[in-house]
C-alpha positions in Angstrom: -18.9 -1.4 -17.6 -18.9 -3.7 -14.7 -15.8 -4.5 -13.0 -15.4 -7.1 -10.2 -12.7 -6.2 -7.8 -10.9 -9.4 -6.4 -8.9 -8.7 -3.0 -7.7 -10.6 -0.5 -7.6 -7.6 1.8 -10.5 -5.5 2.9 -12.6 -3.6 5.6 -14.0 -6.0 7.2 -15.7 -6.9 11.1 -12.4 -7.3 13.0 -10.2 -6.3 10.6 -11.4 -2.8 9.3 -8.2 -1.3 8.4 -7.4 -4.1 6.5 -7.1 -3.4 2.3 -8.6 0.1 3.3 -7.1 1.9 0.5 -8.7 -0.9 -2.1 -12.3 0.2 -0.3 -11.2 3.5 -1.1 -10.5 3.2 -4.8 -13.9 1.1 -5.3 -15.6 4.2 -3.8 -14.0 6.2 -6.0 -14.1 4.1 -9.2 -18.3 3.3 -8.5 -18.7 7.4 -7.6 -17.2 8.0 -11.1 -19.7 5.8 -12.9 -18.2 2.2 -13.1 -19.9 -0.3 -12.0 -18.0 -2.1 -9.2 -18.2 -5.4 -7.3 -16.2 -6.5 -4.5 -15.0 -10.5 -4.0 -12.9 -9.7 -0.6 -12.3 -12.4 1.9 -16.5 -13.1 3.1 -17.2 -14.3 -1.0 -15.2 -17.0 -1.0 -13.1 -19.6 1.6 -10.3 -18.5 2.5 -9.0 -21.3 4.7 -8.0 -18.7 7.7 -5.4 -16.7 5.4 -6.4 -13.5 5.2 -6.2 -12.9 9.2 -3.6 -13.1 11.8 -0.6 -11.8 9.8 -1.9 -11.7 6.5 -2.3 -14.2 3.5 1.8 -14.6 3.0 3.2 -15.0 6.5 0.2 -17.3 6.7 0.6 -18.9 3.7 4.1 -20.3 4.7 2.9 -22.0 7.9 0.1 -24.0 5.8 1.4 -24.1 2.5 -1.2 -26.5 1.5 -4.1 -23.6 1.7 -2.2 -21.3 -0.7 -3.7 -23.6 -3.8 -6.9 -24.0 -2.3 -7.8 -20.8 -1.5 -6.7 -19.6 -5.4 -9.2 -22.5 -6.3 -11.7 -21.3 -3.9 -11.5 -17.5 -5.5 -11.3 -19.1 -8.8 -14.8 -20.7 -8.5 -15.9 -17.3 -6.7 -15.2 -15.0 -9.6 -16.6 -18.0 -12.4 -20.1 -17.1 -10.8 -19.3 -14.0 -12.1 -18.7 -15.2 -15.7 -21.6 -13.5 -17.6 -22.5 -10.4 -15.4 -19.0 -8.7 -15.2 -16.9 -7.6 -18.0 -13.5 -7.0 -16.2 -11.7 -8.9 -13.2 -9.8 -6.2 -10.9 -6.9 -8.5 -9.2 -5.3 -6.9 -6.2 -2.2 -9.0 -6.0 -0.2 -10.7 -8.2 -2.0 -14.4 -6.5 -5.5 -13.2 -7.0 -4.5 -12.9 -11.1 -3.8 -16.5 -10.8 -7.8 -17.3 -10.0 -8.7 -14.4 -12.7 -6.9 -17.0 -15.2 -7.9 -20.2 -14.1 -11.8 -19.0 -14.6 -11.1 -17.5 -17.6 -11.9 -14.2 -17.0 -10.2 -11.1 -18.9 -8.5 -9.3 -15.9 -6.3 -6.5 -14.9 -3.6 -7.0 -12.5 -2.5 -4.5 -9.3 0.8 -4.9 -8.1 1.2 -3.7 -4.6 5.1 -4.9 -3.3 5.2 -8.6 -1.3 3.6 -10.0 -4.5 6.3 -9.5 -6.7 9.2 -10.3 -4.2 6.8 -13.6 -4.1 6.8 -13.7 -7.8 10.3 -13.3 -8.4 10.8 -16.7 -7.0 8.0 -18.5 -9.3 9.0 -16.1 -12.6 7.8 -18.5 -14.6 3.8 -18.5 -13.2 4.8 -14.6 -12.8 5.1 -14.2 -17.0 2.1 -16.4 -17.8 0.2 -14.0 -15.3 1.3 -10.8 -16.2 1.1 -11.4 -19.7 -2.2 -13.1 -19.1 -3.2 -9.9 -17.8 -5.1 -7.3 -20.7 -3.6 -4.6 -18.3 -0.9 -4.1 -15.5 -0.7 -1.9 -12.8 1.6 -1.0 -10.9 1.7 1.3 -7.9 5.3 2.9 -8.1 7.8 3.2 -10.5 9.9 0.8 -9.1 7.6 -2.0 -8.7 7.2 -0.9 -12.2 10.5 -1.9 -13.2 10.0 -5.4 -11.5 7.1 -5.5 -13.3 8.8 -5.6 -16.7 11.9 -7.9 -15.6 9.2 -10.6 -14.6 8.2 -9.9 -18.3 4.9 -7.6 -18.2 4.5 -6.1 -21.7 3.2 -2.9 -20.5 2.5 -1.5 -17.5 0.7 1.7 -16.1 2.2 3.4 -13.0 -0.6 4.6 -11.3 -0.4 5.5 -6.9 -2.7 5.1 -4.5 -4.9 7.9 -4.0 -4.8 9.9 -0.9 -7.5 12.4 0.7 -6.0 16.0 1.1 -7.7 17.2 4.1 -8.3 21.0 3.5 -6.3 21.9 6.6 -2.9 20.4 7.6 -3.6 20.7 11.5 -1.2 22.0 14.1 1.7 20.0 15.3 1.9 18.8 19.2 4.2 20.3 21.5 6.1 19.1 22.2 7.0 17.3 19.2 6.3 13.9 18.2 8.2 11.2 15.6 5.0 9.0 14.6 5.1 6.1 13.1 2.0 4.1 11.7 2.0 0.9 9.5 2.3 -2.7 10.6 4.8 -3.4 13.2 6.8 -6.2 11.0 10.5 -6.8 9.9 10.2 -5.5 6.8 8.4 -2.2 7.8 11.8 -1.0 9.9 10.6 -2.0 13.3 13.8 -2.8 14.9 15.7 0.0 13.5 12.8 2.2 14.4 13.0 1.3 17.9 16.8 1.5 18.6 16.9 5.0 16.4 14.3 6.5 18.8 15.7 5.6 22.1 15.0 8.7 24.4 12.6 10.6 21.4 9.1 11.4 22.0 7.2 8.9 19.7 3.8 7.8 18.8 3.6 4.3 17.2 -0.2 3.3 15.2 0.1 0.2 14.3 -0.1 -3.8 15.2 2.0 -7.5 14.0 4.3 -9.8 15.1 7.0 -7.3 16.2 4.7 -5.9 18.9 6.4 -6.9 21.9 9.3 -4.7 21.1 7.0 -1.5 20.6 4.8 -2.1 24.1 3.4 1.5 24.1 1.9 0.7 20.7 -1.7 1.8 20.3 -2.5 -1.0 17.4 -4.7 0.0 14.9 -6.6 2.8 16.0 -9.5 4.6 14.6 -9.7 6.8 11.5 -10.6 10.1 13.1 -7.8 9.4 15.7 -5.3 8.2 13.0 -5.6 11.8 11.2 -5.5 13.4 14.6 -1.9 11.9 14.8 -1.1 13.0 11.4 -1.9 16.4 12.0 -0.3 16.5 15.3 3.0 15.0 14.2 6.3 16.5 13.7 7.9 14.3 11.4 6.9 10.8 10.4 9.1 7.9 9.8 9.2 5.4 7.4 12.0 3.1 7.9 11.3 0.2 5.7 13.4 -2.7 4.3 11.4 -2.6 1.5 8.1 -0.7 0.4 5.6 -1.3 -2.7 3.9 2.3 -2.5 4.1 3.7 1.3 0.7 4.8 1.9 1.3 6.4 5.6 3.7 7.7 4.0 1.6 9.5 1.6 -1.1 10.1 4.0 1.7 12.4 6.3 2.6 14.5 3.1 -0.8 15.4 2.6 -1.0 16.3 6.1 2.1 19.0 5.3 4.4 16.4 8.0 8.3 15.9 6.6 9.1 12.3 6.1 12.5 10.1 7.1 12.4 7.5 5.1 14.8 4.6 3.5 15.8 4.9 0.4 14.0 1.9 -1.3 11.1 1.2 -3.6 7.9 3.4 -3.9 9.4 5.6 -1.2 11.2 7.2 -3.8 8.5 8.2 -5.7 7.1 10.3 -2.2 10.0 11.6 -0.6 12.5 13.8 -2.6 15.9 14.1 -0.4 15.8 17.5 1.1 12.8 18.6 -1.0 9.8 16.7 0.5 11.8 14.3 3.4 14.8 13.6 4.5 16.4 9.7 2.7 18.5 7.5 4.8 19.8 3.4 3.8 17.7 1.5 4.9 18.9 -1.3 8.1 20.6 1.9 9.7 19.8 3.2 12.6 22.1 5.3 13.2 21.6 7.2 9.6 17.6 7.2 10.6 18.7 9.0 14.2 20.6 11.4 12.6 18.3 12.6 10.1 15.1 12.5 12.6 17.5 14.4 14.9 18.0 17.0 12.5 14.1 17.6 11.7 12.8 17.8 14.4 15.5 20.4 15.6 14.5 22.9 12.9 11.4 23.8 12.2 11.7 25.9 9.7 13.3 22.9 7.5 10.3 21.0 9.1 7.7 23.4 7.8 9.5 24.0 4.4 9.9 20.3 3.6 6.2 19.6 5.1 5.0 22.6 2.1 6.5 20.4 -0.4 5.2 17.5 0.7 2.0 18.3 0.6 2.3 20.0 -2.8 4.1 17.0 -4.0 1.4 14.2 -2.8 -1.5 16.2 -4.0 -0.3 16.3 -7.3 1.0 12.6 -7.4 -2.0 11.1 -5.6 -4.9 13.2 -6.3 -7.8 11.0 -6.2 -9.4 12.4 -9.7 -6.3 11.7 -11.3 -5.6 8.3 -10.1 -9.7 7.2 -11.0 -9.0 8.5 -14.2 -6.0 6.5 -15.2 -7.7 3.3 -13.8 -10.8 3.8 -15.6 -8.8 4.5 -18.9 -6.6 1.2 -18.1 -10.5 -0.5 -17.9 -11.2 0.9 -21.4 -7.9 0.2 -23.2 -8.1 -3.7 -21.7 -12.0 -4.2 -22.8 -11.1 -2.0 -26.3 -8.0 -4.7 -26.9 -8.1 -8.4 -26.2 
Protein backbone atom coordinates (compact mmCIF):
# COMPACT_ATOMS: atom_id res chain seq x y z
CA UNK A 1 0.00 0.00 0.00
CA UNK A 2 1.35 3.33 -0.88
CA UNK A 3 -0.17 6.29 0.62
CA UNK A 4 0.69 9.94 -0.32
CA UNK A 5 0.34 12.30 2.55
CA UNK A 6 -0.89 15.82 1.32
CA UNK A 7 -0.17 18.74 4.00
CA UNK A 8 0.15 22.08 3.94
CA UNK A 9 2.04 22.04 7.20
CA UNK A 10 5.37 20.47 7.81
CA UNK A 11 9.06 20.44 9.20
CA UNK A 12 10.62 22.33 7.12
CA UNK A 13 14.07 24.87 6.87
CA UNK A 14 12.68 27.79 8.87
CA UNK A 15 9.72 26.45 9.90
CA UNK A 16 10.53 23.16 11.70
CA UNK A 17 7.87 22.97 14.15
CA UNK A 18 5.52 23.55 11.73
CA UNK A 19 2.83 20.30 10.97
CA UNK A 20 5.30 18.36 13.37
CA UNK A 21 2.86 16.04 14.55
CA UNK A 22 1.90 15.05 10.67
CA UNK A 23 5.96 14.19 10.42
CA UNK A 24 5.29 12.23 13.29
CA UNK A 25 2.46 10.12 12.14
CA UNK A 26 4.32 9.49 8.64
CA UNK A 27 7.19 8.12 10.76
CA UNK A 28 5.00 6.12 12.46
CA UNK A 29 2.70 4.97 9.61
CA UNK A 30 6.11 4.09 7.18
CA UNK A 31 7.85 2.28 10.58
CA UNK A 32 4.66 0.10 10.59
CA UNK A 33 5.04 -1.01 7.02
CA UNK A 34 3.06 1.49 4.78
CA UNK A 35 4.50 2.99 2.25
CA UNK A 36 4.36 6.73 2.73
CA UNK A 37 5.06 9.85 0.66
CA UNK A 38 4.91 13.32 1.67
CA UNK A 39 3.51 16.41 -0.80
CA UNK A 40 4.20 19.27 2.05
CA UNK A 41 4.66 22.82 1.04
CA UNK A 42 8.53 22.28 -1.17
CA UNK A 43 6.30 19.79 -3.85
CA UNK A 44 4.21 22.18 -5.05
CA UNK A 45 3.61 26.36 -5.22
CA UNK A 46 2.28 27.53 -2.62
CA UNK A 47 2.06 31.26 -3.45
CA UNK A 48 3.65 32.30 0.11
CA UNK A 49 0.68 30.65 2.23
CA UNK A 50 1.97 28.31 4.17
CA UNK A 51 4.43 30.85 6.12
CA UNK A 52 4.03 34.00 8.15
CA UNK A 53 0.71 33.09 9.98
CA UNK A 54 -0.27 30.14 8.28
CA UNK A 55 -2.30 29.25 5.04
CA UNK A 56 -5.85 30.85 6.61
CA UNK A 57 -4.76 34.11 8.15
CA UNK A 58 -2.88 34.34 4.88
CA UNK A 59 -5.36 33.19 2.82
CA UNK A 60 -7.67 36.19 3.71
CA UNK A 61 -5.13 38.90 2.88
CA UNK A 62 -4.73 37.37 -0.79
CA UNK A 63 -7.76 35.59 -1.42
CA UNK A 64 -6.88 35.15 -4.88
CA UNK A 65 -3.99 32.39 -3.97
CA UNK A 66 -6.39 30.21 -2.01
CA UNK A 67 -7.67 28.74 -5.65
CA UNK A 68 -4.32 28.63 -6.99
CA UNK A 69 -2.54 27.01 -4.60
CA UNK A 70 -5.56 24.06 -4.48
CA UNK A 71 -4.74 23.94 -8.29
CA UNK A 72 -1.18 23.96 -7.80
CA UNK A 73 -1.47 20.79 -5.20
CA UNK A 74 -4.05 19.45 -7.49
CA UNK A 75 -1.45 19.03 -10.36
CA UNK A 76 1.19 17.94 -7.58
CA UNK A 77 -0.72 14.88 -6.41
CA UNK A 78 -1.98 13.99 -10.41
CA UNK A 79 1.83 13.12 -10.89
CA UNK A 80 1.12 10.82 -8.39
CA UNK A 81 -1.78 9.17 -10.32
CA UNK A 82 -0.42 5.65 -10.98
CA UNK A 83 2.22 5.08 -8.25
CA UNK A 84 0.07 5.80 -5.12
CA UNK A 85 -3.04 4.09 -4.11
CA UNK A 86 -4.38 6.39 -1.33
CA UNK A 87 -4.32 10.37 -0.94
CA UNK A 88 -3.82 11.29 2.92
CA UNK A 89 -5.45 15.02 3.04
CA UNK A 90 -4.47 17.01 6.15
CA UNK A 91 -7.12 19.53 6.05
CA UNK A 92 -10.42 19.82 4.90
CA UNK A 93 -8.70 22.31 1.60
CA UNK A 94 -6.08 19.80 0.72
CA UNK A 95 -9.32 17.16 0.13
CA UNK A 96 -10.42 19.62 -2.35
CA UNK A 97 -7.06 19.02 -4.68
CA UNK A 98 -7.42 15.04 -3.73
CA UNK A 99 -10.87 15.50 -5.78
CA UNK A 100 -10.05 17.68 -8.47
CA UNK A 101 -7.18 15.04 -9.55
CA UNK A 102 -9.29 12.31 -9.05
CA UNK A 103 -7.58 10.48 -6.61
CA UNK A 104 -9.37 8.20 -3.93
CA UNK A 105 -8.47 10.04 -0.60
CA UNK A 106 -8.93 10.11 3.07
CA UNK A 107 -9.68 13.27 4.78
CA UNK A 108 -8.01 14.52 8.42
CA UNK A 109 -9.84 17.02 10.09
CA UNK A 110 -7.72 19.03 12.45
CA UNK A 111 -10.16 22.25 13.84
CA UNK A 112 -9.78 25.84 11.67
CA UNK A 113 -10.82 23.64 8.63
CA UNK A 114 -14.13 22.96 9.59
CA UNK A 115 -14.92 26.39 11.24
CA UNK A 116 -13.80 27.31 7.42
CA UNK A 117 -16.05 24.72 6.13
CA UNK A 118 -19.02 25.58 7.96
CA UNK A 119 -19.21 28.64 5.95
CA UNK A 120 -18.90 26.88 2.35
CA UNK A 121 -21.15 23.55 3.65
CA UNK A 122 -21.95 23.00 0.47
CA UNK A 123 -18.08 22.24 -1.06
CA UNK A 124 -17.81 20.90 2.70
CA UNK A 125 -20.52 17.77 1.81
CA UNK A 126 -19.22 17.13 -1.79
CA UNK A 127 -15.69 16.71 0.08
CA UNK A 128 -16.44 14.77 2.81
CA UNK A 129 -18.54 12.56 1.05
CA UNK A 130 -16.04 12.51 -1.70
CA UNK A 131 -13.81 11.20 0.83
CA UNK A 132 -13.59 6.92 1.04
CA UNK A 133 -12.72 7.80 4.69
CA UNK A 134 -12.94 10.63 7.40
CA UNK A 135 -10.97 11.40 10.17
CA UNK A 136 -11.38 13.23 12.64
CA UNK A 137 -9.11 14.09 15.57
CA UNK A 138 -11.64 14.60 18.58
CA UNK A 139 -15.01 13.73 19.19
CA UNK A 140 -16.28 16.95 18.84
CA UNK A 141 -14.81 17.85 15.57
CA UNK A 142 -16.48 14.61 15.06
CA UNK A 143 -19.79 15.79 15.58
CA UNK A 144 -19.07 18.76 13.08
CA UNK A 145 -17.98 16.31 10.92
CA UNK A 146 -21.37 14.71 10.57
CA UNK A 147 -23.55 18.06 10.66
CA UNK A 148 -21.47 19.16 7.49
CA UNK A 149 -22.79 15.67 6.26
CA UNK A 150 -19.71 13.06 6.54
CA UNK A 151 -21.27 9.57 6.32
CA UNK A 152 -18.93 8.07 8.72
CA UNK A 153 -16.20 9.18 10.52
CA UNK A 154 -13.32 7.61 12.58
CA UNK A 155 -12.17 9.47 15.80
CA UNK A 156 -8.83 8.86 15.98
CA UNK A 157 -6.07 11.57 18.25
CA UNK A 158 -2.92 12.50 17.64
CA UNK A 159 -0.40 10.41 18.94
CA UNK A 160 1.85 11.47 21.69
CA UNK A 161 5.42 10.12 22.86
CA UNK A 162 5.32 9.03 26.65
CA UNK A 163 8.68 9.76 27.79
CA UNK A 164 9.53 6.94 30.34
CA UNK A 165 10.11 9.51 33.17
CA UNK A 166 7.81 12.47 33.85
CA UNK A 167 10.77 14.80 35.10
CA UNK A 168 10.83 16.93 38.18
CA UNK A 169 9.00 20.13 38.52
CA UNK A 170 10.97 23.68 38.99
CA UNK A 171 10.95 25.46 42.03
CA UNK A 172 9.62 27.43 42.25
CA UNK A 173 6.71 26.66 40.21
CA UNK A 174 5.96 27.57 36.86
CA UNK A 175 2.36 28.05 34.73
CA UNK A 176 3.73 27.20 31.08
CA UNK A 177 2.16 27.85 28.27
CA UNK A 178 3.23 26.66 24.65
CA UNK A 179 1.23 26.86 21.30
CA UNK A 180 0.89 29.79 18.97
CA UNK A 181 0.50 33.07 20.48
CA UNK A 182 -2.95 33.93 18.49
CA UNK A 183 -6.58 34.97 19.46
CA UNK A 184 -8.02 32.01 19.33
CA UNK A 185 -5.39 30.05 21.41
CA UNK A 186 -6.37 32.32 24.72
CA UNK A 187 -3.57 34.84 24.49
CA UNK A 188 -5.24 37.75 25.98
CA UNK A 189 -6.88 35.97 28.71
CA UNK A 190 -3.71 34.12 29.37
CA UNK A 191 -1.92 37.25 29.92
CA UNK A 192 -4.40 39.24 32.16
CA UNK A 193 -5.05 35.78 34.26
CA UNK A 194 -1.27 35.46 35.05
CA UNK A 195 -0.55 38.96 36.07
CA UNK A 196 2.06 38.56 39.08
CA UNK A 197 2.49 34.34 38.31
CA UNK A 198 5.66 32.85 37.43
CA UNK A 199 5.17 31.84 33.77
CA UNK A 200 7.01 30.38 30.91
CA UNK A 201 5.50 31.08 27.47
CA UNK A 202 6.88 28.62 24.14
CA UNK A 203 5.53 29.86 21.49
CA UNK A 204 5.31 32.66 18.46
CA UNK A 205 2.29 34.78 16.15
CA UNK A 206 0.70 37.86 15.77
CA UNK A 207 -0.19 38.36 19.50
CA UNK A 208 3.57 38.45 20.41
CA UNK A 209 3.89 41.92 21.43
CA UNK A 210 1.60 41.28 24.38
CA UNK A 211 3.71 38.24 25.64
CA UNK A 212 7.41 40.08 25.31
CA UNK A 213 9.23 37.54 27.43
CA UNK A 214 8.17 34.86 24.96
CA UNK A 215 10.92 32.49 23.89
CA UNK A 216 9.09 31.67 20.26
CA UNK A 217 9.45 28.34 19.10
CA UNK A 218 12.12 26.76 20.84
CA UNK A 219 13.84 23.53 20.36
CA UNK A 220 12.60 20.00 21.02
CA UNK A 221 14.95 18.92 23.69
CA UNK A 222 14.20 22.35 25.42
CA UNK A 223 10.43 22.13 24.78
CA UNK A 224 10.29 18.74 26.89
CA UNK A 225 12.59 20.31 29.36
CA UNK A 226 9.73 22.81 30.05
CA UNK A 227 7.24 20.07 30.09
CA UNK A 228 8.95 18.31 32.68
CA UNK A 229 9.72 21.26 34.63
CA UNK A 230 6.31 22.67 34.73
CA UNK A 231 3.78 22.89 37.36
CA UNK A 232 0.69 23.17 35.55
CA UNK A 233 0.13 24.02 32.00
CA UNK A 234 -2.54 26.12 30.53
CA UNK A 235 -4.63 25.88 27.74
CA UNK A 236 -6.94 28.76 27.46
CA UNK A 237 -8.28 28.44 24.06
CA UNK A 238 -11.39 29.90 22.29
CA UNK A 239 -11.57 27.08 20.39
CA UNK A 240 -9.37 23.80 19.98
CA UNK A 241 -9.51 20.89 17.20
CA UNK A 242 -7.34 18.32 19.29
CA UNK A 243 -4.78 20.35 21.79
CA UNK A 244 -1.61 18.65 21.25
CA UNK A 245 0.54 20.71 24.09
CA UNK A 246 -2.04 19.80 25.78
CA UNK A 247 -1.56 16.19 25.36
CA UNK A 248 2.08 16.44 25.29
CA UNK A 249 1.89 18.01 29.28
CA UNK A 250 -0.39 14.89 30.34
CA UNK A 251 2.12 12.66 29.26
CA UNK A 252 4.57 14.53 31.02
CA UNK A 253 2.33 13.78 34.48
CA UNK A 254 1.68 18.06 34.42
CA UNK A 255 -2.25 18.97 35.45
CA UNK A 256 -3.94 21.03 32.78
CA UNK A 257 -6.35 24.39 33.05
CA UNK A 258 -7.99 24.39 30.24
CA UNK A 259 -11.42 25.87 28.53
CA UNK A 260 -14.07 23.93 28.19
CA UNK A 261 -14.31 23.68 24.36
CA UNK A 262 -13.68 21.20 21.56
CA UNK A 263 -10.96 18.36 21.68
CA UNK A 264 -9.99 19.68 25.05
CA UNK A 265 -12.64 17.78 26.37
CA UNK A 266 -11.55 14.67 25.19
CA UNK A 267 -7.92 15.40 27.38
CA UNK A 268 -8.85 16.98 30.39
CA UNK A 269 -11.55 15.39 32.73
CA UNK A 270 -12.70 18.28 35.35
CA UNK A 271 -11.03 17.41 38.58
CA UNK A 272 -9.81 13.99 37.29
CA UNK A 273 -6.96 14.82 34.80
CA UNK A 274 -7.20 19.13 34.88
CA UNK A 275 -8.98 21.58 36.09
CA UNK A 276 -12.11 23.12 33.14
CA UNK A 277 -12.87 26.74 33.08
CA UNK A 278 -15.26 28.88 30.18
CA UNK A 279 -13.45 29.87 27.93
CA UNK A 280 -12.99 34.17 27.41
CA UNK A 281 -12.62 34.24 31.32
CA UNK A 282 -9.92 35.22 32.98
CA UNK A 283 -10.91 35.46 35.98
CA UNK A 284 -12.34 31.69 36.03
CA UNK A 285 -8.67 30.65 34.45
CA UNK A 286 -6.87 32.71 37.63
CA UNK A 287 -8.88 31.07 39.96
CA UNK A 288 -8.38 27.56 38.90
CA UNK A 289 -4.44 28.07 38.14
CA UNK A 290 -4.50 29.67 41.58
CA UNK A 291 -5.79 26.69 43.16
CA UNK A 292 -3.17 24.16 41.41
CA UNK A 293 -0.45 25.44 41.84
CA UNK A 294 -1.21 25.93 45.69
CA UNK A 295 -1.59 22.21 46.29
CA UNK A 296 0.45 19.87 45.23
CA UNK A 297 -0.87 17.04 46.21
CA UNK A 298 -4.07 17.86 43.87
CA UNK A 299 -1.17 18.82 41.41
CA UNK A 300 0.53 15.40 41.60
CA UNK A 301 -2.84 13.42 41.77
CA UNK A 302 -4.44 15.09 38.72
CA UNK A 303 -0.79 14.98 36.91
CA UNK A 304 -1.09 10.69 37.73
CA UNK A 305 -4.25 10.77 35.81
CA UNK A 306 -3.17 12.60 33.26
CA UNK A 307 -0.63 10.76 32.26
CA UNK A 308 -2.56 7.51 32.58
CA UNK A 309 -5.32 9.12 30.69
CA UNK A 310 -3.12 10.38 27.51
CA UNK A 311 -1.22 7.19 27.27
CA UNK A 312 -4.18 5.26 26.82
CA UNK A 313 -5.99 7.83 24.45
CA UNK A 314 -2.91 8.71 22.38
CA UNK A 315 -0.73 5.77 22.45
CA UNK A 316 1.13 5.83 19.26
CA UNK A 317 0.49 1.92 18.46
CA UNK A 318 -3.00 2.41 18.83
CA UNK A 319 -3.49 5.52 16.82
CA UNK A 320 -1.18 3.76 13.70
CA UNK A 321 -3.40 1.03 13.97
CA UNK A 322 -6.66 2.73 13.53
CA UNK A 323 -5.21 4.87 10.59
CA UNK A 324 -3.88 1.94 8.85
CA UNK A 325 -7.28 0.07 9.26
CA UNK A 326 -9.10 3.36 7.97
CA UNK A 327 -6.36 2.87 4.72
CA UNK A 328 -7.76 -0.74 4.33
CA UNK A 329 -11.45 -0.25 4.72
CA UNK A 330 -11.24 2.92 2.07
CA UNK A 331 -9.02 0.72 -0.60
CA UNK A 332 -11.36 -2.55 0.40
CA UNK A 333 -14.70 -0.16 -0.46
CA UNK A 334 -14.96 2.38 -3.26
Amino acid sequence: MRVVVLTTSYPRPGFEHSGRFVADAVARLDAAGVDMAVLGPESYRHFGLTEGGGVVREARRRPWAGPLLVASMARAVARERGRADLVHAHWLPTAAAAYLARMPYVVTLHGTDVVLAARQPRLARLLLRGARGVIAVSNALADEARRLGADAVAVIPNGVELPAEPGTEADPPYVLFAGRLSEEKGVEEFVEATRGMRTVVAGDGPLRALVPDALGFVPRDEYERLLAGAAVLAAPSRREGFGVACAEAMAYGRPVVASAVGGLLDLVRDGETGLLVPAGDPTALRGALDRVLADRALRERLGAAARAHVAELCAWERVTDRTIAVYRAALEHP
